[in-house]
C-alpha positions as CSV (number, residue, x, y, z in Angstrom):
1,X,-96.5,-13.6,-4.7
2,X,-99.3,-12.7,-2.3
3,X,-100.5,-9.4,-0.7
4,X,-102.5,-9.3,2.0
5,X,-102.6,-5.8,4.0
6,X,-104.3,-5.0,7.0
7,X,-104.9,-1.8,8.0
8,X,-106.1,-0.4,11.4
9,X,-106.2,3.5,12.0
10,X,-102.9,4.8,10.9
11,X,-101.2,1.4,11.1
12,X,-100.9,-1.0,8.4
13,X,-99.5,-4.6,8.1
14,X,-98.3,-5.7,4.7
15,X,-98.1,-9.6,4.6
16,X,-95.7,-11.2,1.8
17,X,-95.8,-14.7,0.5
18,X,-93.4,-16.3,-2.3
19,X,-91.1,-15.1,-4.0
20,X,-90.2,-10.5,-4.2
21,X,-88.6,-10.1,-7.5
22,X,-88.2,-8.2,-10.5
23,X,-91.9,-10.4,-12.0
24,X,-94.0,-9.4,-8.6
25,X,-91.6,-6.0,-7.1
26,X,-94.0,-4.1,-9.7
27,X,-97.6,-5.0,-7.6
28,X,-96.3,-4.5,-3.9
29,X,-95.3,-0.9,-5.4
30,X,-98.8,-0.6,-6.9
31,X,-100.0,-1.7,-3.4
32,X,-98.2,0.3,-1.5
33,X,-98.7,3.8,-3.3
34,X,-102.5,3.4,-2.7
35,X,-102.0,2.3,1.1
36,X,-99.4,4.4,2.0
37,X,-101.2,7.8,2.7
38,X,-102.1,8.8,6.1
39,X,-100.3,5.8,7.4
40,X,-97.8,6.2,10.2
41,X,-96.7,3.0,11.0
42,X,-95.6,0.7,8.3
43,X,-95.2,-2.9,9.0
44,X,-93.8,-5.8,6.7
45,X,-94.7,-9.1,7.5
46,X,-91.7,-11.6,5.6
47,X,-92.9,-15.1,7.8
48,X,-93.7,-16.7,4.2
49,X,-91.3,-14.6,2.1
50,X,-89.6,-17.2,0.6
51,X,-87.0,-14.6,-1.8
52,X,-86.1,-11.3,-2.1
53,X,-84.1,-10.0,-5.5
54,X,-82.7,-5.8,-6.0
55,X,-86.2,-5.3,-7.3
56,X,-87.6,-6.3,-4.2
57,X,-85.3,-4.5,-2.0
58,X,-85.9,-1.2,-3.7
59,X,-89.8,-1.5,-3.1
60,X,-88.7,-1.5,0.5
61,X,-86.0,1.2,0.2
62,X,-88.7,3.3,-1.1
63,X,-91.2,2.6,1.4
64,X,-88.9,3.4,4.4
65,X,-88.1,6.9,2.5
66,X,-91.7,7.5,2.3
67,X,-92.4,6.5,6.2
68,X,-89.5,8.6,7.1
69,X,-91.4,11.5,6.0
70,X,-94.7,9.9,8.0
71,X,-94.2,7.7,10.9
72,X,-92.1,4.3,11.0
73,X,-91.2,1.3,9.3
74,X,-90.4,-2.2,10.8
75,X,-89.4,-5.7,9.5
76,X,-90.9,-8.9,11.0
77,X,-90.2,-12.5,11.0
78,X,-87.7,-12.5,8.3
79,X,-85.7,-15.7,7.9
80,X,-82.2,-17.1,7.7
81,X,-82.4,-16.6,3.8
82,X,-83.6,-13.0,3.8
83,X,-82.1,-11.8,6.6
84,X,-78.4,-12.7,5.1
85,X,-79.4,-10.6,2.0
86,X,-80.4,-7.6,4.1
87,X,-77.0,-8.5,5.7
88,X,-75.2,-8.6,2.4
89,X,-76.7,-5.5,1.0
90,X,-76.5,-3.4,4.2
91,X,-80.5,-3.1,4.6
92,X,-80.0,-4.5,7.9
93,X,-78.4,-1.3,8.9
94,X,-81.1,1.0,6.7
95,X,-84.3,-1.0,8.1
96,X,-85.9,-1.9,11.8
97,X,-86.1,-5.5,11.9
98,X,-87.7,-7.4,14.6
């Protein structure tokens, strides 16, 4: 999986490509807990995320927890595939997805 996060002022754009699973859910945490402070808007990128497992979907869960606390969290661009797991799981009702 690649990374790629973007950060301007207190908004930051977290760009995911491949595959979010149990193998790569480990570094987008690492990521994250470094980027996260003084953030306040929190956006996810999924045009090229190809997958999404449970592992994935916690790394999220916990990243819309955090950005309760701080500011907001939104979705992008997430495909047919992804967006019928956040359908299946209920994220869809959890997350802000554009």
């Amino acid at each position: 999986m690649n990374i790629q996060q973007n950060k301007n002022g207190s908004a930051l754009t977290v760009a995911l490509e491949g595959r979010l699973d149990t193998m790569t859910a480990p570094e987008l945490e690492t990521a994250l807990n470094s980027a996260l402070e003084g953030v306040e808007e929190l956006t996810f990128d999924l045009e090229h995320l190809e997958y999404i497992s449970s592992a994935g979907l916690r790394v999220l869960l916990s990243a819309q927890k955090t950005m309760n606390r701080q500011g907001s969290m939104k979705v992008l661009h997430a495909n047919e595939i992804i967006m019928e797991i956040f359908e299946v799981t209920g994220f869809s009702d959890i997350l802000t997805i554009e």
